[in-house]
MOPAC internal coordinates of N, CA, C and O (Angstrom, degrees):
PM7 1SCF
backbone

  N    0.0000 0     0.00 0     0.00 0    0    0    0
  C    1.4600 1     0.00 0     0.00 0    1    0    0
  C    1.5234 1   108.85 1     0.00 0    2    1    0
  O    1.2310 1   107.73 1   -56.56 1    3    2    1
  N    1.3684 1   140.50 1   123.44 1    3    2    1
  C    1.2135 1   168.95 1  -178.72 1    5    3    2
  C    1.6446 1    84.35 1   -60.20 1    6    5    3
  O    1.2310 1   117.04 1   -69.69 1    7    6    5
  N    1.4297 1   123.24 1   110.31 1    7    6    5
  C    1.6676 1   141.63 1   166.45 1    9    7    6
  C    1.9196 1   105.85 1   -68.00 1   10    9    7
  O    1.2310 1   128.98 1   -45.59 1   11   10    9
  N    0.9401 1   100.30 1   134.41 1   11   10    9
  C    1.8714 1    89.39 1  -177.01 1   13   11   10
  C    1.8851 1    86.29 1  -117.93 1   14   13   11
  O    1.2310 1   125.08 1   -70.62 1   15   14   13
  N    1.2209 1   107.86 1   109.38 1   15   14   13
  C    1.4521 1   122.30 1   120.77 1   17   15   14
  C    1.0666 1   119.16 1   173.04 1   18   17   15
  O    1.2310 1   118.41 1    13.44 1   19   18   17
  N    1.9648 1   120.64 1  -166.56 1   19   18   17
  C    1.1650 1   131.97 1  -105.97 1   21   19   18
  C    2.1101 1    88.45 1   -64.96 1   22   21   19
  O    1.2310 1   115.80 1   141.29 1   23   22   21
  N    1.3219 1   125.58 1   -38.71 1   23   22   21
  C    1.5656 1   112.00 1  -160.29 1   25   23   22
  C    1.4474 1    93.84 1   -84.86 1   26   25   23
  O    1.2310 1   112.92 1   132.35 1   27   26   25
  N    1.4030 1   130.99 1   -47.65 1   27   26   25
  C    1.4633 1   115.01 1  -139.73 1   29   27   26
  C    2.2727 1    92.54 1   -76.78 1   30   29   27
  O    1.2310 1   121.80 1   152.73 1   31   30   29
  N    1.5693 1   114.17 1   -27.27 1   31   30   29
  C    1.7998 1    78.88 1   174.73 1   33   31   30
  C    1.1522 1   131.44 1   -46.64 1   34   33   31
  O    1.2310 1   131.49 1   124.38 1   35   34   33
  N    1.8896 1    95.43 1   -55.62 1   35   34   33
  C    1.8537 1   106.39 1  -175.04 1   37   35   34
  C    1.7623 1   100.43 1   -57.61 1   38   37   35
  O    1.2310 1   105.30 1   150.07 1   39   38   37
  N    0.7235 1   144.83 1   -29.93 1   39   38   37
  C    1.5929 1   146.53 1  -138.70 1   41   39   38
  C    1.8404 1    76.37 1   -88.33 1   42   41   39
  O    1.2310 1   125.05 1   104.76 1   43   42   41
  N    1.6152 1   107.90 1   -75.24 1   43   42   41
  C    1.5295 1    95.67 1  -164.06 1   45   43   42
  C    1.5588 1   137.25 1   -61.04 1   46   45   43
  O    1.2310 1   129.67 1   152.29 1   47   46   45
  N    1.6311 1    98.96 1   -27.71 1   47   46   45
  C    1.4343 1   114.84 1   175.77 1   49   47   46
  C    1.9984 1   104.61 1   -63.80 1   50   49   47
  O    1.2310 1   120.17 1   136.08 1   51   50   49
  N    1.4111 1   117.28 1   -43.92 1   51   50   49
  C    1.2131 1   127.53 1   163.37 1   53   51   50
  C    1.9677 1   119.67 1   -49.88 1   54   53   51
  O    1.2310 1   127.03 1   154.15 1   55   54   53
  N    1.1986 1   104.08 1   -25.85 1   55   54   53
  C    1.2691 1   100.51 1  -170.28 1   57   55   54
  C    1.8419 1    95.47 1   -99.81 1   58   57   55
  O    1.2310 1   112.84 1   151.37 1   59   58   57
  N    1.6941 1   131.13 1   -28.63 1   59   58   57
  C    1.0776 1   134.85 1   161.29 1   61   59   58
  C    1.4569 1   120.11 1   -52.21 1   62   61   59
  O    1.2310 1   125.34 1   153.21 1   63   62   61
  N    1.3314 1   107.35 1   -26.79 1   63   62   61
  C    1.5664 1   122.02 1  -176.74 1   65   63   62
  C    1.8581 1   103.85 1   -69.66 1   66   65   63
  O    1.2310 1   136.25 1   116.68 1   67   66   65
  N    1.4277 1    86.14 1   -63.32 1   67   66   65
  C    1.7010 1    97.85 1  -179.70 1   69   67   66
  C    1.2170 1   109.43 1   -46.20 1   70   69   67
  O    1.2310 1   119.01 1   141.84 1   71   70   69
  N    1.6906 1   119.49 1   -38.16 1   71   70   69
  C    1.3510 1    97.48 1  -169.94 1   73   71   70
  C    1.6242 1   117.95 1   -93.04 1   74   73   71
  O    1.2310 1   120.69 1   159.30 1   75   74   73
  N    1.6120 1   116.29 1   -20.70 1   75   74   73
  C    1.3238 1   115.90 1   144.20 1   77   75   74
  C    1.3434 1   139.06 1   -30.68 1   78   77   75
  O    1.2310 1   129.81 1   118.91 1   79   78   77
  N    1.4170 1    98.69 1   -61.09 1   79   78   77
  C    1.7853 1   102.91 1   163.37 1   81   79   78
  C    1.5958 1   131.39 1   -61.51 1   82   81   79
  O    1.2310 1   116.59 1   163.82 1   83   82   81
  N    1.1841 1   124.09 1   -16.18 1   83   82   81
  C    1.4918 1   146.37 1   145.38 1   85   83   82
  C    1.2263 1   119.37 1   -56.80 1   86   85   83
  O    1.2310 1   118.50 1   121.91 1   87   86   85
  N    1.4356 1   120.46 1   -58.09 1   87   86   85
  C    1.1429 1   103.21 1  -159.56 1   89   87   86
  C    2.0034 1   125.03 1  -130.83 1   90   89   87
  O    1.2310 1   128.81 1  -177.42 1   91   90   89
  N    1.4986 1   100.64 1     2.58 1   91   90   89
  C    1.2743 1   139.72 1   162.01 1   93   91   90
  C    1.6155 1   105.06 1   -43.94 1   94   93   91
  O    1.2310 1   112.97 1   127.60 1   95   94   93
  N    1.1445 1   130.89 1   -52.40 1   95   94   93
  C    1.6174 1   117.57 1  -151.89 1   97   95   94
  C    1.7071 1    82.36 1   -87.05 1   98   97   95
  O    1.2310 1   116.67 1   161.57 1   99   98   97
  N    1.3307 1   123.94 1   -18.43 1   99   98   97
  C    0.9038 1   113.49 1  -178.72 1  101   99   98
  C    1.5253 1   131.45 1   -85.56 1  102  101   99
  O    1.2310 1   126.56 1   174.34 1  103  102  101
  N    1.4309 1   104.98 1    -5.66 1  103  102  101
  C    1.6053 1   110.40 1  -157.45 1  105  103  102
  C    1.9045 1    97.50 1  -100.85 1  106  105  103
  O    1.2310 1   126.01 1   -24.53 1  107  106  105
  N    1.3704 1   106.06 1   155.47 1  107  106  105
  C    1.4769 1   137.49 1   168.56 1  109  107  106
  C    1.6775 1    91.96 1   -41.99 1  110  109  107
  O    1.2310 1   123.29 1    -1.57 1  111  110  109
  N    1.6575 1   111.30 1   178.43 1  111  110  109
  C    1.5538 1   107.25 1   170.88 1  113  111  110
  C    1.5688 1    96.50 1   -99.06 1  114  113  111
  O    1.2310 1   107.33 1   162.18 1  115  114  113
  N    1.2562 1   141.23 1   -17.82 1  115  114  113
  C    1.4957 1   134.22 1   152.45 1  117  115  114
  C    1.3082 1   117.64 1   -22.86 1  118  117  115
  O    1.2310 1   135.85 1   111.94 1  119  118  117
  N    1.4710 1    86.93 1   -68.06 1  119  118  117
  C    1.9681 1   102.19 1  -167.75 1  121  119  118
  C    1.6920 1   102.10 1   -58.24 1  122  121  119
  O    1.2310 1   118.81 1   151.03 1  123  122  121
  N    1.4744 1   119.87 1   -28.97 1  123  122  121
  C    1.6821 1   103.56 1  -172.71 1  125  123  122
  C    1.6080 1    94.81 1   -92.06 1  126  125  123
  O    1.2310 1   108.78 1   150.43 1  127  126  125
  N    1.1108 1   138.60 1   -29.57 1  127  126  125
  C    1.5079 1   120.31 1  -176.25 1  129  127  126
  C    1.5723 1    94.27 1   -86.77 1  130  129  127
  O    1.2310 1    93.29 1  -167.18 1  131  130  129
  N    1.4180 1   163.46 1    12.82 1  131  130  129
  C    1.1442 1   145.41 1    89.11 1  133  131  130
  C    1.3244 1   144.22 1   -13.98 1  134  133  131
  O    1.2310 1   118.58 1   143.98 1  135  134  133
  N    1.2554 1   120.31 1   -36.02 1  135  134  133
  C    1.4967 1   154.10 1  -158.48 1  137  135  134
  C    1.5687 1    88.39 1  -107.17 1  138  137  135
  O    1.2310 1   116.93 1   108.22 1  139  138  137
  N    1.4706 1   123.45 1   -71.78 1  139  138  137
  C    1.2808 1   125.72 1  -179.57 1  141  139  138
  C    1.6778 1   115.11 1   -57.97 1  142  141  139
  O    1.2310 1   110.65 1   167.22 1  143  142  141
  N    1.0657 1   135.18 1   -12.78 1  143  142  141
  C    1.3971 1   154.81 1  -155.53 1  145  143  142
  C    1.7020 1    80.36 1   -98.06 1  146  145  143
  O    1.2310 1   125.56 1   103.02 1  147  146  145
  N    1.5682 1   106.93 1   -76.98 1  147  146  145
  C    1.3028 1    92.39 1  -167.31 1  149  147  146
  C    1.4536 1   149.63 1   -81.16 1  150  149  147
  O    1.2310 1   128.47 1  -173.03 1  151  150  149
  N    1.4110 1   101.29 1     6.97 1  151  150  149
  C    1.0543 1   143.21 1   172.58 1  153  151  150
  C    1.5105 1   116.12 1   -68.10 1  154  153  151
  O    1.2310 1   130.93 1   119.53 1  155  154  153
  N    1.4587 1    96.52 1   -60.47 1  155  154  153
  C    2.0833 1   102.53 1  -176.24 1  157  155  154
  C    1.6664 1    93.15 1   -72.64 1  158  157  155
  O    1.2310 1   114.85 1   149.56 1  159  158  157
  N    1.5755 1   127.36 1   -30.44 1  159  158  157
  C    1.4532 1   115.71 1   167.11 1  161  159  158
  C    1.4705 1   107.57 1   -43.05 1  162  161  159
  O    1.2310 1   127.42 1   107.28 1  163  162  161
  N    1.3082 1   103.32 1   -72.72 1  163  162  161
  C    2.0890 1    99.86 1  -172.34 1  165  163  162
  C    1.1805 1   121.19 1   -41.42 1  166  165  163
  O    1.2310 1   117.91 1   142.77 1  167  166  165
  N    1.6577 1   121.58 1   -37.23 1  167  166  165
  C    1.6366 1   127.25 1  -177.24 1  169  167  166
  C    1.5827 1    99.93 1   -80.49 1  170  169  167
  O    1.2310 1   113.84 1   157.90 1  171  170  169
  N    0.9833 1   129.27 1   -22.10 1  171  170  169
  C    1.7276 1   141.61 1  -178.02 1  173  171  170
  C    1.6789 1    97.70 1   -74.65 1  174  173  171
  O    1.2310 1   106.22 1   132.64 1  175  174  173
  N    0.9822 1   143.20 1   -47.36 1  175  174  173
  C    1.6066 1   161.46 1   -75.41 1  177  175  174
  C    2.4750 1    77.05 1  -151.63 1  178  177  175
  O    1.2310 1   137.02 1   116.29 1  179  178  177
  N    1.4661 1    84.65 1   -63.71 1  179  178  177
  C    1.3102 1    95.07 1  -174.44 1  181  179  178
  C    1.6486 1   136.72 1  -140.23 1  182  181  179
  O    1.2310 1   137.69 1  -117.83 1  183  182  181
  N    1.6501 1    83.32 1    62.17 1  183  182  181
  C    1.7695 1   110.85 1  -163.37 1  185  183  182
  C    1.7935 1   109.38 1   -62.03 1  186  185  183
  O    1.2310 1   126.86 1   148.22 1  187  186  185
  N    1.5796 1   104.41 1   -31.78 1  187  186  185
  C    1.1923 1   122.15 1   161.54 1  189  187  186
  C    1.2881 1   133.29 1   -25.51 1  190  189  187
  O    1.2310 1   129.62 1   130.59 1  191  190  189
  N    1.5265 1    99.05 1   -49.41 1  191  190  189
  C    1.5992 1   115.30 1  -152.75 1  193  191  190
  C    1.6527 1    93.68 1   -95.70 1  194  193  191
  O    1.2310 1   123.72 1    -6.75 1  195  194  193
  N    1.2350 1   110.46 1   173.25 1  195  194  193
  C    1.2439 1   110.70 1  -174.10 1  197  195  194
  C    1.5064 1   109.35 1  -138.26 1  198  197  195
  O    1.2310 1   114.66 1   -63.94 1  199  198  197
  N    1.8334 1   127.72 1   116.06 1  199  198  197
  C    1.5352 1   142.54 1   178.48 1  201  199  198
  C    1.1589 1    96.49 1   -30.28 1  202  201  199
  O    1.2310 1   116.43 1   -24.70 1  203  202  201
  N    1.5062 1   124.39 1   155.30 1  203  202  201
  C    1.2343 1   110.33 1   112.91 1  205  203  202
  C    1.2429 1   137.59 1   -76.07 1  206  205  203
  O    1.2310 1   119.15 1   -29.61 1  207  206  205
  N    1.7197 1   119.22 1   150.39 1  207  206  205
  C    1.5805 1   127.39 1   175.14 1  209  207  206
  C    1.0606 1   118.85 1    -3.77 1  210  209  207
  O    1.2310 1   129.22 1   110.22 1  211  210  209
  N    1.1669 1    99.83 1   -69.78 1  211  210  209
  C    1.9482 1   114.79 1  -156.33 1  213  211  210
  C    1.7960 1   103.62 1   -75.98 1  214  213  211
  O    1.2310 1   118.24 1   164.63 1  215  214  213
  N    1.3224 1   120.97 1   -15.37 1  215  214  213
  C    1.3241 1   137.47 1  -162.28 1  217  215  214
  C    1.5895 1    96.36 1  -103.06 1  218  217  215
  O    1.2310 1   120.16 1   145.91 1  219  218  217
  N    1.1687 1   117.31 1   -34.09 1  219  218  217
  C    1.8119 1   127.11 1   176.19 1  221  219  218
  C    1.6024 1   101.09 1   -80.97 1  222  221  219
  O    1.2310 1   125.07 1   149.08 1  223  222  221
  N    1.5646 1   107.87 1   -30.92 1  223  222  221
  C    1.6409 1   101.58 1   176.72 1  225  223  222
  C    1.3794 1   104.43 1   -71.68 1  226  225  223
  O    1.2310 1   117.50 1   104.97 1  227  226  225
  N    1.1454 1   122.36 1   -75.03 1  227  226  225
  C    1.5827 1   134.59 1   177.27 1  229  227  226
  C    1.6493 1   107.37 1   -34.00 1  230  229  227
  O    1.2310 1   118.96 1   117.45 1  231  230  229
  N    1.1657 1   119.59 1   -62.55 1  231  230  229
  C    1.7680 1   100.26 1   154.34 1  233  231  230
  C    1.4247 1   143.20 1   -18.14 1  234  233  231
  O    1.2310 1   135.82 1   118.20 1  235  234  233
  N    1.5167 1    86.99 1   -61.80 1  235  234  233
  C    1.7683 1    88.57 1  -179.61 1  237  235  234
  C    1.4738 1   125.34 1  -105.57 1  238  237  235
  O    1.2310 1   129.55 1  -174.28 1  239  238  237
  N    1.7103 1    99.20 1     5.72 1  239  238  237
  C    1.9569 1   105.36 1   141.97 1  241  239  238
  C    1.0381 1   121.86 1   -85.66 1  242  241  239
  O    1.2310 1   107.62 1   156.92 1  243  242  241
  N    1.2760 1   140.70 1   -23.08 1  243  242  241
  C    1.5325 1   134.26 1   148.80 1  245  243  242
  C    1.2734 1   128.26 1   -61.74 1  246  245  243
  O    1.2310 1   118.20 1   131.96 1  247  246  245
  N    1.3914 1   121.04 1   -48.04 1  247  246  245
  C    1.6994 1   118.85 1   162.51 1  249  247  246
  C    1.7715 1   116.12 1   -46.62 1  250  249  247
  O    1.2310 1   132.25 1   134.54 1  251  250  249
  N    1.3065 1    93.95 1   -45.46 1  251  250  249
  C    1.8822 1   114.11 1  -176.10 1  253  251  250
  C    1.6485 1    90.85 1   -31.97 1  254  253  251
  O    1.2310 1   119.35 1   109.02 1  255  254  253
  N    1.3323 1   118.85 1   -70.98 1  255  254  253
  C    1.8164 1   125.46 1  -176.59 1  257  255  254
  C    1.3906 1    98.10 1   -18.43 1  258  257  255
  O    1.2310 1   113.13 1   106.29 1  259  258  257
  N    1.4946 1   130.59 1   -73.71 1  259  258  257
  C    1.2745 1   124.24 1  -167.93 1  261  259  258
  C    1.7941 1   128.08 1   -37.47 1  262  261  259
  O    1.2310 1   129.11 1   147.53 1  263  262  261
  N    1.5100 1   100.05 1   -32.47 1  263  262  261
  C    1.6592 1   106.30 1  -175.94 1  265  263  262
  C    1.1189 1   115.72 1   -72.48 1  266  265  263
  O    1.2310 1   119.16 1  -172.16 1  267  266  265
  N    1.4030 1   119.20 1     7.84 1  267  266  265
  C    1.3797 1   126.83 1  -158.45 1  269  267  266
  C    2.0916 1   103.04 1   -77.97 1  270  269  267
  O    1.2310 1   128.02 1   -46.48 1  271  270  269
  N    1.2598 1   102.17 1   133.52 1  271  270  269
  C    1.4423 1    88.59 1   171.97 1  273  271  270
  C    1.3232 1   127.43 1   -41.05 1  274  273  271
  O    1.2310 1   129.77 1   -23.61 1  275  274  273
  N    1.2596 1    98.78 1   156.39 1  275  274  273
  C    2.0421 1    93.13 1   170.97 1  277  275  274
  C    1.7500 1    93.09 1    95.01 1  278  277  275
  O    1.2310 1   128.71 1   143.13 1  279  278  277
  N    0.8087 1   100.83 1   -36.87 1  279  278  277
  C    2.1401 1    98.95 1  -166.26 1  281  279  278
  C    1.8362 1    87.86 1   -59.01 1  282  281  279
  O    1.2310 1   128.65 1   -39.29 1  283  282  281
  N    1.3281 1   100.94 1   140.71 1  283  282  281
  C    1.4823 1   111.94 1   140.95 1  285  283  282
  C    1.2335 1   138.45 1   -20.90 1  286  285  283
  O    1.2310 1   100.54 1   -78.70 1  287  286  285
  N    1.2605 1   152.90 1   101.30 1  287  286  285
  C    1.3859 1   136.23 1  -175.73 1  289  287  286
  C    1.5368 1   124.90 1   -40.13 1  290  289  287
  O    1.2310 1   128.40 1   138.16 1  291  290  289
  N    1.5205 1   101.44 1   -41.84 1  291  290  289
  C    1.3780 1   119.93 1   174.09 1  293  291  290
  C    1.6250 1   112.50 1   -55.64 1  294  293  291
  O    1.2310 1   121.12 1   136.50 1  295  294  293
  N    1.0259 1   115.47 1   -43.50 1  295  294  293
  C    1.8366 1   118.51 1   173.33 1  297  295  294
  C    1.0665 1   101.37 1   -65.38 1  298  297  295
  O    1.2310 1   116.83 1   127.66 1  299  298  297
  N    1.4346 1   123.63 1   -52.34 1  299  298  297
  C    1.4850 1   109.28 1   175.71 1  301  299  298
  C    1.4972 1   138.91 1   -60.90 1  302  301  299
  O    1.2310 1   129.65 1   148.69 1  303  302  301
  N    1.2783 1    99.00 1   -31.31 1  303  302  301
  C    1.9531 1   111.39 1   162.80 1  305  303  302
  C    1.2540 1   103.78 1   -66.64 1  306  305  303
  O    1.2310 1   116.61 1   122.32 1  307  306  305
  N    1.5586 1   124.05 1   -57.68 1  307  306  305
  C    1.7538 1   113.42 1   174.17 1  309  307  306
  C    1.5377 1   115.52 1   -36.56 1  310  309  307
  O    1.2310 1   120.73 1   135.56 1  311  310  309
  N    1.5578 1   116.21 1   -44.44 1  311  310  309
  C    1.9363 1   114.01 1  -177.90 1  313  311  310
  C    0.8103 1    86.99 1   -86.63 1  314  313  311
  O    1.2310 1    84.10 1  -141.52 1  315  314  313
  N    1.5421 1   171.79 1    38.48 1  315  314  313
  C    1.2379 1   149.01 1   124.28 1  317  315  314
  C    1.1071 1    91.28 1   -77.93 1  318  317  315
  O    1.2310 1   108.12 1   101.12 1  319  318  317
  N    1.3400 1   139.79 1   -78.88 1  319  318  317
  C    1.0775 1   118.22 1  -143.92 1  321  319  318
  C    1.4227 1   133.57 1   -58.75 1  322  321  319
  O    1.2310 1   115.06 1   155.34 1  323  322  321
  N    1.6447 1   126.96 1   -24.66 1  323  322  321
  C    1.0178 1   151.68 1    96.59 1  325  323  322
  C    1.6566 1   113.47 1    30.07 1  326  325  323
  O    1.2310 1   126.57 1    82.53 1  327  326  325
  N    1.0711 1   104.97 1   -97.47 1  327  326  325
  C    1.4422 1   115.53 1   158.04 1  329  327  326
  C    1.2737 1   135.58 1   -37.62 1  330  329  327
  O    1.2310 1   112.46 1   148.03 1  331  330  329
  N    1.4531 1   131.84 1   -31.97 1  331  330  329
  C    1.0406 1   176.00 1   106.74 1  333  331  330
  C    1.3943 1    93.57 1    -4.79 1  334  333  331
  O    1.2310 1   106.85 1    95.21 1  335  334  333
  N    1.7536 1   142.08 1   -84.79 1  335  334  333
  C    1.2260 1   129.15 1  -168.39 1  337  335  334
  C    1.6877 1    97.12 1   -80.56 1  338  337  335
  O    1.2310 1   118.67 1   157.00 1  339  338  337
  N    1.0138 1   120.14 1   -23.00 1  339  338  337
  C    2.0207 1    98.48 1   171.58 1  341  339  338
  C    1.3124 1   117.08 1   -64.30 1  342  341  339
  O    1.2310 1   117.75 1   142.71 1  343  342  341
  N    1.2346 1   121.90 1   -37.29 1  343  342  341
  C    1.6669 1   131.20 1  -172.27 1  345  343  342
  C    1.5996 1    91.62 1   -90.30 1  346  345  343
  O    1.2310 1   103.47 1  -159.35 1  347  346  345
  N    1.8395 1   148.01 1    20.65 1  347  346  345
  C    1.0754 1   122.20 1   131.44 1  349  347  346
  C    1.3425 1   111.22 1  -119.54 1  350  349  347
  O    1.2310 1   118.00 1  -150.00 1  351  350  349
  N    1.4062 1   121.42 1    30.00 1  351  350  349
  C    1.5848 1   112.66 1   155.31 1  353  351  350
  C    1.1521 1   106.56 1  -130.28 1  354  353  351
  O    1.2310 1   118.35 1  -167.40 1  355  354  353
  N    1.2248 1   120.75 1    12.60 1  355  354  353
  C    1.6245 1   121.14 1   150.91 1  357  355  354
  C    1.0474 1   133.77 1   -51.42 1  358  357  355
  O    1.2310 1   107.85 1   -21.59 1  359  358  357
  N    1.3332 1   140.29 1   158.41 1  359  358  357
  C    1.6532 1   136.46 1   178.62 1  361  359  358
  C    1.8321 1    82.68 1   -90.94 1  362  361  359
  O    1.2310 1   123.13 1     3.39 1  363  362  361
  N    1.6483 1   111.60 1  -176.61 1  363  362  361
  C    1.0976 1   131.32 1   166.30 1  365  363  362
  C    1.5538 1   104.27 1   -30.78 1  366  365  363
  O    1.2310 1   130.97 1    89.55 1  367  366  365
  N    1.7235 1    96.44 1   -90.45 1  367  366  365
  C    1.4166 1   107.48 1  -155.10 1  369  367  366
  C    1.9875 1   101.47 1   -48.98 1  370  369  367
  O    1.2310 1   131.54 1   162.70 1  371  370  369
  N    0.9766 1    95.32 1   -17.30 1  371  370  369
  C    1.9070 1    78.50 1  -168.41 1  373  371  370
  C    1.5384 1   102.74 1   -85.32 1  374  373  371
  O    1.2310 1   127.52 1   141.37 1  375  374  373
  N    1.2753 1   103.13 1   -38.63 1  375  374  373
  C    1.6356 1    95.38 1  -177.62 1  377  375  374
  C    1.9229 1   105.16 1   -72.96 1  378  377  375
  O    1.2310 1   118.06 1  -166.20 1  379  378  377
  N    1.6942 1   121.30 1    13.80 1  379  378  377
  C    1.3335 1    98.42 1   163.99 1  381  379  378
  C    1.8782 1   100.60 1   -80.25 1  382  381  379
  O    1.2310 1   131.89 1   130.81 1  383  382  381
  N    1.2236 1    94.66 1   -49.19 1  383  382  381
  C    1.8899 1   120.33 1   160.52 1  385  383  382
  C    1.8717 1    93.20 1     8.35 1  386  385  383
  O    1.2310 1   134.44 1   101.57 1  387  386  385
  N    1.2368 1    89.68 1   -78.43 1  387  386  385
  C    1.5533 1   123.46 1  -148.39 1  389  387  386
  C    1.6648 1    85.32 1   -57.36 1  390  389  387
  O    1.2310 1   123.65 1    92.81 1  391  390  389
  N    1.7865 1   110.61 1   -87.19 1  391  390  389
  C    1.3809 1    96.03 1   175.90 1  393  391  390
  C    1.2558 1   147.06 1   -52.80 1  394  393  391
  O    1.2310 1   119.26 1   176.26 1  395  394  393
  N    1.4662 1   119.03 1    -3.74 1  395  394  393
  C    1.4056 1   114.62 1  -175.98 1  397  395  394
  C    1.8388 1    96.18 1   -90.81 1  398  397  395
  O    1.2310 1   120.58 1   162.31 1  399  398  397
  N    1.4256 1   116.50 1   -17.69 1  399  398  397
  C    1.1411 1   123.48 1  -172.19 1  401  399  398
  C    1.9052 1   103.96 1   -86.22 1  402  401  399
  O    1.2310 1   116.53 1   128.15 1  403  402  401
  N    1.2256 1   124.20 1   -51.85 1  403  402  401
  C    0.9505 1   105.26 1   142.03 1  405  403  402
  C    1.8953 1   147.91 1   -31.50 1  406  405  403
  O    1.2310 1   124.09 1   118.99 1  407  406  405
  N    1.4063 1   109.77 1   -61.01 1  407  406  405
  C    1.5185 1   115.71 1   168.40 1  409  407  406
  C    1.6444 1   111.28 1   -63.74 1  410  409  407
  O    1.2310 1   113.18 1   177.31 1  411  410  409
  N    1.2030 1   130.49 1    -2.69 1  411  410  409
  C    1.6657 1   126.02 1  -169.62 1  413  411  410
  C    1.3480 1    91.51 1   -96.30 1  414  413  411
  O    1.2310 1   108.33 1   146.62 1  415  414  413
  N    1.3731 1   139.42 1   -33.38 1  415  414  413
  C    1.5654 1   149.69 1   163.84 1  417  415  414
  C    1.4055 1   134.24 1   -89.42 1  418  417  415
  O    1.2310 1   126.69 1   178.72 1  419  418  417
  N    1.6309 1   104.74 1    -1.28 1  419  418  417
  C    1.6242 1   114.17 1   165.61 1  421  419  418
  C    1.6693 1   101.94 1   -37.82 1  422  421  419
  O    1.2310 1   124.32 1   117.84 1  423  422  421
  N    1.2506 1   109.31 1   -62.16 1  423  422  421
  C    2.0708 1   110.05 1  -149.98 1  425  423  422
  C    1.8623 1    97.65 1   -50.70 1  426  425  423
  O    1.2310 1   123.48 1   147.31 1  427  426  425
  N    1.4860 1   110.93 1   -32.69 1  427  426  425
  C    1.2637 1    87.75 1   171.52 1  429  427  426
  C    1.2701 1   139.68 1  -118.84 1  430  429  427
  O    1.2310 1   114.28 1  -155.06 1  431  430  429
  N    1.4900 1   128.44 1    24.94 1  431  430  429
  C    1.2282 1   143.83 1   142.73 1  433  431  430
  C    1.5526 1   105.34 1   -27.87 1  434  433  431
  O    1.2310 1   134.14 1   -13.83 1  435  434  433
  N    1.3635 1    90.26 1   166.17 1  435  434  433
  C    1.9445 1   101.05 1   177.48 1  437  435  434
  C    1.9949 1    99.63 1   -95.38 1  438  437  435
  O    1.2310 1   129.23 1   -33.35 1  439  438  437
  N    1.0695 1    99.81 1   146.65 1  439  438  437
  C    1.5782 1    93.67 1   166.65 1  441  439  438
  C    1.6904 1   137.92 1   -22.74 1  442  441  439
  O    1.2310 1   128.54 1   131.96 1  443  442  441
  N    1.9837 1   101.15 1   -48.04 1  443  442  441
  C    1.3103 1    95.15 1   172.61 1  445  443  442
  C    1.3650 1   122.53 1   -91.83 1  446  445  443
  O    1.2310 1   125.24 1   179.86 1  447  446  445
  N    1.4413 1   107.55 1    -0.14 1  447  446  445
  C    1.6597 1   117.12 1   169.84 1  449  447  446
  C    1.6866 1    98.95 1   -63.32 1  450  449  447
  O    1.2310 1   127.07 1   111.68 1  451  450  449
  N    1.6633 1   104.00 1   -68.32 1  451  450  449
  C    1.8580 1    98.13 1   164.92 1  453  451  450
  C    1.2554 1   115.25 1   -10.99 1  454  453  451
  O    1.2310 1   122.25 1   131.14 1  455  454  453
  N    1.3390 1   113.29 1   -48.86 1  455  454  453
  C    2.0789 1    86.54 1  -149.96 1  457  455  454
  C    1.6912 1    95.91 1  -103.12 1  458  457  455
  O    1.2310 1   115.17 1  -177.51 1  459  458  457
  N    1.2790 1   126.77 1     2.49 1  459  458  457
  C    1.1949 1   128.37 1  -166.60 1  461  459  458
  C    1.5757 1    93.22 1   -89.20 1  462  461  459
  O    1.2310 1   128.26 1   123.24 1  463  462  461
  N    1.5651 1   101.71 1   -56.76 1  463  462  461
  C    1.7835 1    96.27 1   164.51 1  465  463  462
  C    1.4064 1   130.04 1   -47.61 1  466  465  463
  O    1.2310 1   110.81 1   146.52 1  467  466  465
  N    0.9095 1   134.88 1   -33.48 1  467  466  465
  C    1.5708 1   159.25 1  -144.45 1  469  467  466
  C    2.1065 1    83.49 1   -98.28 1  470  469  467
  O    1.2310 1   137.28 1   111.32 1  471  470  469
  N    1.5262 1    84.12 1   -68.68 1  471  470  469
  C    1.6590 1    86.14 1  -169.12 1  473  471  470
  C    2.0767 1   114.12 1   -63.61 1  474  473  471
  O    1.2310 1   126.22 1   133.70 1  475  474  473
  N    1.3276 1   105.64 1   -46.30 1  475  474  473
  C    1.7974 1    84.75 1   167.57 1  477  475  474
  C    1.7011 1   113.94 1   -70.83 1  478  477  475
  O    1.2310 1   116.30 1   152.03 1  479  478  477
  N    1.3598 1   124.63 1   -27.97 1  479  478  477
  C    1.4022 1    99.29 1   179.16 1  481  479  478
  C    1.7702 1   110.44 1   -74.59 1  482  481  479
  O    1.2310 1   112.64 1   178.26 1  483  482  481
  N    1.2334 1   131.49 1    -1.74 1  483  482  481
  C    1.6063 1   129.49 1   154.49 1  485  483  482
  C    1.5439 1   113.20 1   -69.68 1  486  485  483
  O    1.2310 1   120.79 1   140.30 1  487  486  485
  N    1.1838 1   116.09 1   -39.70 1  487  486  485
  C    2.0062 1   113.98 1   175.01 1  489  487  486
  C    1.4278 1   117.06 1   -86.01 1  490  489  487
  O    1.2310 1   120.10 1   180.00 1  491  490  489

């Protein structure tokens, strides 16, 4: 059973990060919409709780990799969505975080990634 408080979220989402950043440039597109699967589980798990800053930054420069042209559309709807539950349990300043981190990778999204961005930063 997943313990809820204040160290063990940041601690695990931090230790998912590490292992993303390791081992991501290396993986199949399976292994990252797997990885991303279980990932929006943990932030799902504990939408409540709230990152710290620097831990919401480091998040969404490691997710950022995925928007990269060439990715699958489907990987890219998986980090949206992702993105999507950080920018609504964010305070203010993080959910600017979220969208400016989003809009710095619009040009290379696929078209319907476009409007999916477009459409949560309007709600």
């Amino acid at each position: 059973m997943f313990l809820r408080n204040e160290n063990t979220y940041p601690k695990k989402v931090l230790e998912k990060l590490q292992g993303f950043n390791r081992s991501a440039p290396n993986w199949e597109w399976a292994d990252l919409i797997f990885w991303t699967q279980e990932f929006k589980s943990l932030i799902e798990k504990c939408q409540s709780e709230e990152l710290p800053g620097p831990l919401v930054l480091e998040t969404l420069k490691s997710l950022s990799f995925c928007f990269k042209s060439g990715l699958p559309e489907g990987v890219q709807f998986k980090i949206l969505e992702i993105f999507v539950l950080m920018g609504q349990a964010a305070v203010t300043k993080q959910k600017n975080l979220v969208i400016l981190s989003l809009l710095s990778f619009f040009h290379f999204c696929s078209n319907m990634v476009k409007v999916k961005i477009l459409e949560n930063i309007e709600s």
